[in-house]
C-alpha positions in Angstrom: -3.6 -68.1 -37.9 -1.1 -67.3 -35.5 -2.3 -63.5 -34.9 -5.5 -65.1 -34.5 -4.5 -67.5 -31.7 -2.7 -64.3 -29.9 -5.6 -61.8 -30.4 -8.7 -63.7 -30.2 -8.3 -64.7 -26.5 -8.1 -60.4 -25.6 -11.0 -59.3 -27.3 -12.8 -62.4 -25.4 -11.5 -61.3 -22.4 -12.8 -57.6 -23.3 -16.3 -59.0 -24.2 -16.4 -60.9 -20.9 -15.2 -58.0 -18.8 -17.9 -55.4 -20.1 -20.8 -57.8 -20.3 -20.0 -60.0 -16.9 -22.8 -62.8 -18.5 -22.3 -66.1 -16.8 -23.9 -67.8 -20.0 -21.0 -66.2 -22.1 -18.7 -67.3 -19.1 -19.1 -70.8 -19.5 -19.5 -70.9 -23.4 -16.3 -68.2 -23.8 -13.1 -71.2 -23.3 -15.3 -73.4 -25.4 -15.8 -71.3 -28.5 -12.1 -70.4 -27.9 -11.1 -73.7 -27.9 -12.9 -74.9 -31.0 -10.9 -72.0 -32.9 -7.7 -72.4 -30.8 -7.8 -76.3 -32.4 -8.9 -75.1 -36.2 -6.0 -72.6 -36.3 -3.6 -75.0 -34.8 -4.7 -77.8 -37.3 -4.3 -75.6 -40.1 -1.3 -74.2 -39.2 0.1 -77.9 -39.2 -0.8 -77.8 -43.0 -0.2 -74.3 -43.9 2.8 -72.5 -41.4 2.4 -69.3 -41.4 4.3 -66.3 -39.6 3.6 -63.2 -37.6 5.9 -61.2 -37.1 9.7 -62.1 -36.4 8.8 -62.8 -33.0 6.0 -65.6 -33.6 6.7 -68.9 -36.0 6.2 -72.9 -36.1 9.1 -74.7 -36.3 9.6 -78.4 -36.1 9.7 -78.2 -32.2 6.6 -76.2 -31.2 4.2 -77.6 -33.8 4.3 -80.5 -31.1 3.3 -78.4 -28.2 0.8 -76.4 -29.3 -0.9 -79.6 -31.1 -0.8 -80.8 -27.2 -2.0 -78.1 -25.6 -4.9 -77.7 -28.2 -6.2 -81.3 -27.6 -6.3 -80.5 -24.0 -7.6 -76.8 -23.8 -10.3 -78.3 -26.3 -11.0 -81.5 -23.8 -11.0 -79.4 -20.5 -13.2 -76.6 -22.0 -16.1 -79.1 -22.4 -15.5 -80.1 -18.6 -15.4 -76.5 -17.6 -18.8 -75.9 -19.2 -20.6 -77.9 -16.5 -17.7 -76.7 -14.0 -19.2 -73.4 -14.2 -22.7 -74.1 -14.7 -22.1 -75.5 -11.2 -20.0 -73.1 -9.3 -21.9 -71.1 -7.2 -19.0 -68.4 -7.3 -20.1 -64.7 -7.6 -20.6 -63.3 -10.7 -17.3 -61.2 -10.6 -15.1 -64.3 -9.8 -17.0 -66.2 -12.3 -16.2 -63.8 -15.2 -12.9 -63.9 -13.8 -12.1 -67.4 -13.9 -13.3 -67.3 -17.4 -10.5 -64.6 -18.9 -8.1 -65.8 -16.6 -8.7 -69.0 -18.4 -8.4 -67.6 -21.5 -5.2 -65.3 -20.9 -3.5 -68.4 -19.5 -4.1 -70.5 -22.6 -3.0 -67.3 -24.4 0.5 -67.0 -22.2 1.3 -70.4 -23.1 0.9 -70.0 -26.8 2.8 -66.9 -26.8 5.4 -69.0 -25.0 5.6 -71.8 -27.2 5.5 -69.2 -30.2 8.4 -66.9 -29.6 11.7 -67.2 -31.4 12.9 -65.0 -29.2 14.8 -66.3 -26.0 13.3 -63.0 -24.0 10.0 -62.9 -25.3 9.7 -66.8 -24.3 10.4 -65.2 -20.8 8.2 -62.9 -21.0 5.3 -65.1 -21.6 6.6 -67.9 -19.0 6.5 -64.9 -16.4 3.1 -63.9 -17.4 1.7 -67.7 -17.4 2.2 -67.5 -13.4 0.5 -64.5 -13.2 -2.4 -65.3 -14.9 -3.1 -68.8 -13.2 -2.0 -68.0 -10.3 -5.8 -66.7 -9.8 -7.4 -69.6 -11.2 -5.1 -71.9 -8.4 -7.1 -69.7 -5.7 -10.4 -69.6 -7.3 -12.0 -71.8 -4.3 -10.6 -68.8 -1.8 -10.3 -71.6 0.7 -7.2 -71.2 3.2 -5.0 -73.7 1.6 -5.7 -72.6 -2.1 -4.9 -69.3 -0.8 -1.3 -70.4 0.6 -1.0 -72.5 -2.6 -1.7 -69.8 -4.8 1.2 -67.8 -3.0 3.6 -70.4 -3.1 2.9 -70.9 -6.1 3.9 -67.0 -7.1 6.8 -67.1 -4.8 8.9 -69.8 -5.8 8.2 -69.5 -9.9 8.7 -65.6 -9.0 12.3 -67.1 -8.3 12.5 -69.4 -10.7 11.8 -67.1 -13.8 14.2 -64.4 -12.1 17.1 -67.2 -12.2 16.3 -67.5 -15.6 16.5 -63.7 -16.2 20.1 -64.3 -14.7 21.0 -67.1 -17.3 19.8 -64.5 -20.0 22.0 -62.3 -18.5 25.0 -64.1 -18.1 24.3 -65.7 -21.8 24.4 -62.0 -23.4 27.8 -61.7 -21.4 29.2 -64.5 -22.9 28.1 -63.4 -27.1 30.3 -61.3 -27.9 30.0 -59.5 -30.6 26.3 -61.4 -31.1 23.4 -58.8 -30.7 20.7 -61.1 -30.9 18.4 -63.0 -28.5 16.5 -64.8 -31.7 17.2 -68.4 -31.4 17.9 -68.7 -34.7 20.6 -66.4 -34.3 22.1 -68.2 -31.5 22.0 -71.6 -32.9 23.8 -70.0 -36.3 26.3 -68.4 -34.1 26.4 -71.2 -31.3 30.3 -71.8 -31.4 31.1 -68.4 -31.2 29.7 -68.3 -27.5 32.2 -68.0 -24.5 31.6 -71.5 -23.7 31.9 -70.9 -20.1 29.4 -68.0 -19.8 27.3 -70.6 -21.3 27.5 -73.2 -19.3 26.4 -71.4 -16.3 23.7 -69.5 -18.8 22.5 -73.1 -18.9 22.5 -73.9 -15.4 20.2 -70.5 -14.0 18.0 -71.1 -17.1 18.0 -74.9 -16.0 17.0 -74.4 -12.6 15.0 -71.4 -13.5 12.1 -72.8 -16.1 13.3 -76.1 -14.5 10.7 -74.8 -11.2 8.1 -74.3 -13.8 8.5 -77.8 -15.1 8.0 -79.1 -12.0 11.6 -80.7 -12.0 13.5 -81.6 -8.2 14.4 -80.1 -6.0 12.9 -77.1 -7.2 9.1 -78.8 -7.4 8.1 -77.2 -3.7 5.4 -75.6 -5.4 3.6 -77.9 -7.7 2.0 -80.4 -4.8 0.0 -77.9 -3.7 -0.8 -76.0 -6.5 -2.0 -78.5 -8.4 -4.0 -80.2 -5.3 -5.9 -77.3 -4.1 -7.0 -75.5 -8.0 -10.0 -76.5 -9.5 -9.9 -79.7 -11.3 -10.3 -78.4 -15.1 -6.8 -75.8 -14.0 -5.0 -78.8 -12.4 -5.4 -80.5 -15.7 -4.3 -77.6 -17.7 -1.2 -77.2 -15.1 0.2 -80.5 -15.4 -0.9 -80.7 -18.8 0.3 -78.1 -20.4 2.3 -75.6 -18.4 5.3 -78.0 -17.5 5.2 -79.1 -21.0 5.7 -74.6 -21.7 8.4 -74.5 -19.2 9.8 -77.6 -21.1 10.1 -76.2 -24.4 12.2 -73.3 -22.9 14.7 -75.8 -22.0 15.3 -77.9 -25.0 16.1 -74.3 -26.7 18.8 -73.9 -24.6 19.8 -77.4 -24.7 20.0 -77.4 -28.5 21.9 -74.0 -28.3 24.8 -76.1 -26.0 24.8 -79.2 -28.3 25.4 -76.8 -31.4 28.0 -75.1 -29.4 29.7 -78.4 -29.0 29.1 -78.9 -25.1 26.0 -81.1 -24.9 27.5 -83.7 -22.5 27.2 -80.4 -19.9 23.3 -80.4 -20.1 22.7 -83.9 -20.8 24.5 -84.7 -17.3 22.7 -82.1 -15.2 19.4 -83.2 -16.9 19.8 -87.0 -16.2 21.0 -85.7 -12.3 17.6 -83.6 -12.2 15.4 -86.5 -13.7 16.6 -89.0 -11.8 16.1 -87.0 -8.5 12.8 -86.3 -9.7 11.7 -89.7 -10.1 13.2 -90.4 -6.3 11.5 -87.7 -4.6 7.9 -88.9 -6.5 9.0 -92.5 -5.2 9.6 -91.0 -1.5 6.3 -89.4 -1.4 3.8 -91.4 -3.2 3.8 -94.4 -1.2 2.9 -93.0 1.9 -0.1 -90.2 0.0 -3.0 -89.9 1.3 -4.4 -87.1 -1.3 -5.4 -88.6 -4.2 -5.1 -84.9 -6.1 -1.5 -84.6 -4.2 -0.5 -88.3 -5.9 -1.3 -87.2 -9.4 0.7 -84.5 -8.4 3.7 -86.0 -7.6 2.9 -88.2 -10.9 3.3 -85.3 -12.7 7.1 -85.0 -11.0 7.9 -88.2 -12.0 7.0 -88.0 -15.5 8.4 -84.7 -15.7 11.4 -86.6 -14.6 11.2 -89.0 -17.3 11.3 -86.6 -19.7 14.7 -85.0 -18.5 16.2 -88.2 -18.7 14.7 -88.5 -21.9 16.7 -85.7 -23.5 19.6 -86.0 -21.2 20.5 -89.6 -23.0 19.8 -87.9 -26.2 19.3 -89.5 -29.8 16.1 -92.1 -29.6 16.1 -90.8 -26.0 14.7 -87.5 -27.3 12.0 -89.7 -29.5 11.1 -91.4 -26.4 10.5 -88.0 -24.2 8.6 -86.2 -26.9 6.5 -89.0 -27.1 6.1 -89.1 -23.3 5.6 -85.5 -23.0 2.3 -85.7 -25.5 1.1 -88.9 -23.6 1.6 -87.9 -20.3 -0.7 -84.6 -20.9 -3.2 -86.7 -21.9 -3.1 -89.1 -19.5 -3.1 -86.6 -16.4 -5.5 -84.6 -18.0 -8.0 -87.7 -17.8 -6.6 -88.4 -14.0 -7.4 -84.8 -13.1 -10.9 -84.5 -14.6 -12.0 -87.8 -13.0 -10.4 -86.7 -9.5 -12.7 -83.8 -9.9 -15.7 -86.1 -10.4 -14.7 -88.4 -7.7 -14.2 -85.0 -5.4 -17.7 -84.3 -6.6 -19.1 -87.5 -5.5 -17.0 -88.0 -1.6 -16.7 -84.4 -0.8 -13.3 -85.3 0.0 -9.8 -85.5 -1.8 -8.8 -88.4 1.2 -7.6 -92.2 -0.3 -8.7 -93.6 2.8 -12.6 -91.8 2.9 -12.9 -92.7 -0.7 -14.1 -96.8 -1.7 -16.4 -98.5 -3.8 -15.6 -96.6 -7.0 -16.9 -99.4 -9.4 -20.1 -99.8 -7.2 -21.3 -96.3 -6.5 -20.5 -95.0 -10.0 -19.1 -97.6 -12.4 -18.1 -95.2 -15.1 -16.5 -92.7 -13.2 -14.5 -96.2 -11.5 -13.3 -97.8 -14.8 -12.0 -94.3 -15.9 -10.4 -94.1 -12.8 -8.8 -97.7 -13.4 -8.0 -97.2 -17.0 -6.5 -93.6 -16.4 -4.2 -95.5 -13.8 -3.3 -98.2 -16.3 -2.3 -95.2 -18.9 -0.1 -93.4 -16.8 1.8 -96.7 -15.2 2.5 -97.4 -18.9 0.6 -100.7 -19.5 0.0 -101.5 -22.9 -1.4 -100.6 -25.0 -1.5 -97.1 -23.8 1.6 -95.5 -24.9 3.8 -94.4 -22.1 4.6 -97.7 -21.9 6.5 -97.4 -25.3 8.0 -94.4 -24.4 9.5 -95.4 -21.4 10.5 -99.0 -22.7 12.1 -96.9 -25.6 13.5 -94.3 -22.7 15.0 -97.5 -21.0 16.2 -99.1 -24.4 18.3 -96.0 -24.9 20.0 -96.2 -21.5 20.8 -99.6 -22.4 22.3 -98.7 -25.7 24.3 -96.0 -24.3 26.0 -98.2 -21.3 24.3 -97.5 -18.6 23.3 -100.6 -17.4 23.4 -99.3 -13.7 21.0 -96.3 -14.4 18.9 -98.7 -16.0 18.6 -100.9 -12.8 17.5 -97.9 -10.7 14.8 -96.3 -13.5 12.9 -99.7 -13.3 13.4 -99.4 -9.5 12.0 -96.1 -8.8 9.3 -97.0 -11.7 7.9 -100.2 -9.7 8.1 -98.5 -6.3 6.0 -95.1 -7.9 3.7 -97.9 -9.6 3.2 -99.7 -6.5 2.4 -96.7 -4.4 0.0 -95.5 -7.2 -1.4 -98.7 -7.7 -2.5 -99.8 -4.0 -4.4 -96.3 -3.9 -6.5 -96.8 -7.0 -7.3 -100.1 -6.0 -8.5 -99.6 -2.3 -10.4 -96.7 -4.1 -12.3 -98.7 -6.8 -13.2 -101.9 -4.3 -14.6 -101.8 -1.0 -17.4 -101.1 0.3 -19.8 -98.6 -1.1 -20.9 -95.2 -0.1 -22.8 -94.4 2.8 -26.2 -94.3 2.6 -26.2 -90.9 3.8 -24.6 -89.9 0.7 -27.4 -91.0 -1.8 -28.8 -88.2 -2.5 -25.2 -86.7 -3.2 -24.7 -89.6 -6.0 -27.8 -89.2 -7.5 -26.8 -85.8 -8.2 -23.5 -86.5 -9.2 -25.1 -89.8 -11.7 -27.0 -86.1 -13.7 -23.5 -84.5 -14.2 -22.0 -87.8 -14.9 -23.0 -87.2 -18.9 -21.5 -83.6 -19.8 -18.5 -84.3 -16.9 -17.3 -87.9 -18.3 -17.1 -87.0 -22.0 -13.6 -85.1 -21.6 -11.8 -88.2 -19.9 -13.1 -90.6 -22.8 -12.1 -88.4 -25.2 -8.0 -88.3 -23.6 -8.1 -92.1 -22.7 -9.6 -92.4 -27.0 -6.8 -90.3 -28.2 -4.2 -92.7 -25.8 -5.4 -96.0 -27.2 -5.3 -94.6 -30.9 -1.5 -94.0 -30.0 -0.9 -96.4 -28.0 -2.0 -99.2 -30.7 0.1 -98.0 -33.4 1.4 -94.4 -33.8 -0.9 -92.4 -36.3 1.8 -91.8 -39.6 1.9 -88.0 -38.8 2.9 -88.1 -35.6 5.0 -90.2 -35.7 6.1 -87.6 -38.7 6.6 -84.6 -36.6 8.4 -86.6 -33.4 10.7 -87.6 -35.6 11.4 -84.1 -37.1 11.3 -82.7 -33.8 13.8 -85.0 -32.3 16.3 -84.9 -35.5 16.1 -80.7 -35.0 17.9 -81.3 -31.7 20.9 -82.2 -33.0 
């Protein structure tokens, strides 16, 4: 299963590149997807390994059950996404295998067992969606898309430091395999690994979209197509994520936890302050969900940086959140669709003009400021019932502080979007086109804000399973 989540994605791209068909185009991530979710499902029953460098663990059965929900959610969007595009035929072909060899870097990511391949693939990630971020060619997906390269170029070679400054620190240990490292854990200089930790940190920590290293994200995931903005928040922080609970585990087995649990809470807190900063003053709707995707980010780190039900809490978070912004992202597209415009203020009368595309836009909101019964608001209620436990009463104050300011910013926008006054009249014609791709274009967000409430009203038995497994493999 897992050679076939790694090699089917090439030969697609192969296929795509010699035929250049726009039919095959916009069927290729679907078809991809359907077999990306079977292998992943059966892989959940029946592990299997290829290679030394390739297994499921505990850990990444998580992520890769995540990012198969939403490859196989946004590939049904992107089927009427590029029946519309009116891109040429060589940049439609190319969004297509870009698509795919991005969905493939990610796996690879979330795969390896090796601390260099991970790189590797985290590396190769930017590469390949760094295209798909400039598909419009517009000046300021342009400049995104180079920003974008720039400062995760950084990033991943500030982790290629920590890699190097880890091996310093080994020893006598000739292995990157983290299962090596974990078995030999004590045996590291623990100073060479402390400041390991803190490149690596810093390094995949610009990936995940963590401040102050988050420069890029805004516009990234503002200015890409709707369908890669959802994958992007989705699913590549959540990548970059899975590189630093590794090395996190590697410095609680090593007997120095406290060291990344501190600089995590320092990074998640500052994350959730620079979303509150920002938000309350947006006027990009795509540029808010954005910054959302900083703040939850942020949660996350402080999730694992309290540790024990902490961890529970952020793993949970992490799966919700891509759903939730996934839904967000896809309706923003069909809202951008509809006002020709990614302005709050040029954008009212949601539940009017196209009620559907409104109440998704309302519910999605609901989800992600964690109102029951969607389930962020467990996570972070758990997130904050950890804080508690651990004595941190004053923390607590100021995560329920940032929280109501972020909700408040995110909440006045939805609403003066959804009421008002309706379109223009001038723009008829625009919603009657928009009310045909309402049917193919709505079924993704339904299907993430479906999957929320399921969780959200009680935790299906085997996930709740593996979150517990995956949180208990920290220690």
């Amino acid at each position: 299963m897992i050679l076939l989540l790694l090699i089917f994605p090439l030969v697609l791209c192969l296929i795509l590149w010699l035929i250049q068909s726009r039919a095959l185009n916009i069927y290729a991530n679907f078809i991809y997807s359907v077999v990306y979710l079977a292998a992943v499902i059966l892989l959940y029953f029946h592990p299997s390994v290829f290679t030394d460098f390739f297994k499921v663990d505990s850990m990444n059965i998580l992520f890769l059950l995540s990012l198969a929900l939403l490859y196989f959610g946004v590939s049904i969007y992107n089927i009427d996404f590029l029946k519309k595009s009116d891109a040429a035929n060589k940049s439609h072909t190319y969004y297509a295998m870009f698509f795919l060899l991005f969905v493939f870097s990610m796996t690879g990511a979330i795969l390896s067992t090796h601390l260099a391949l991970l790189w590797v693939f985290v590396e190769a990630t930017t590469l390949f969606s760094s295209y798909l971020i400039y598909f419009n060619k517009t000046n300021a997906s342009l400049e995104a898309a180079w920003k974008y390269i720039f400062i995760c170029s950084i990033g991943i070679a500030l982790a290629f430091v920590g890699i190097i400054l880890l091996s310093l620190g080994m020893g006598t240990i000739n292995s990157l395999f983290f299962n090596d490292l974990y078995k030999n854990a004590g045996l590291i200089n623990p100073f060479w690994l402390k400041l390991s930790f803190v490149f690596i940190l810093v390094g995949l920590g610009t990936k995940m979209g963590l401040a102050p290293v988050h420069a890029w994200l805004p516009d990234a995931h503002s200015e890409a197509p709707s369908p890669v903005s959802a994958m992007l928040s989705g699913t590549l922080l959540n990548t970059a994520l899975l590189g630093i609970i590794r090395m996190v585990k590697l410095l609680n087995l090593a007997g120095i936890g406290y060291y990344a649990k501190i600089l995590l809470l320092l990074m998640g807190f500052l994350s959730l302050f620079v979303c509150a900063v920002y938000i309350v003053r947006m006027n990009n709707y795509k540029r808010m969900l954005a910054y959302s995707s900083i703040e939850n980010m942020g949660i996350i780190a402080i999730g694992f940086g309290i540790g024990g039900i902490g961890v529970f809490a952020a793993l949970l978070h992490m799966i919700a959140h891509s759903l939730t912004k996934a839904s967000l992202f896809l309706t923003a597209g069909n809202i951008l669709h509809q006002f020709k415009t990614k302005k709050i203020s040029e954008v009212r009368g949601l539940f009017k003009s196209s009620p559907v595309t409104g109440w998704l836009w309302a519910f999605s909101f609901i989800a992600i400021a964690g109102i029951p019964p969607f389930p962020i608001f467990l996570s972070e209620f758990l997130t904050a019932k950890a804080l508690f436990q651990n004595g941190q009463i004053v923390l607590v104050i100021i995560y329920f502080l940032l929280l109501t300011i972020v909700l408040a910013g995110m909440g006045s926008s939805v609403f003066r979007m959804c009421w008002g006054a309706s379109i223009e009249t001038s723009k008829t014609e625009g919603l009657k086109s928009y009310r045909k791709l309402e049917l193919l274009t709505l079924l993704s967000p339904i299907f993430f804000l479906f999957l929320l409430l399921i969780m959200g009203l009680g935790i299906p038995g085997f996930l709740y399973q593996l979150l517990n497994e995956a949180a208990q493999s920290m220690e």
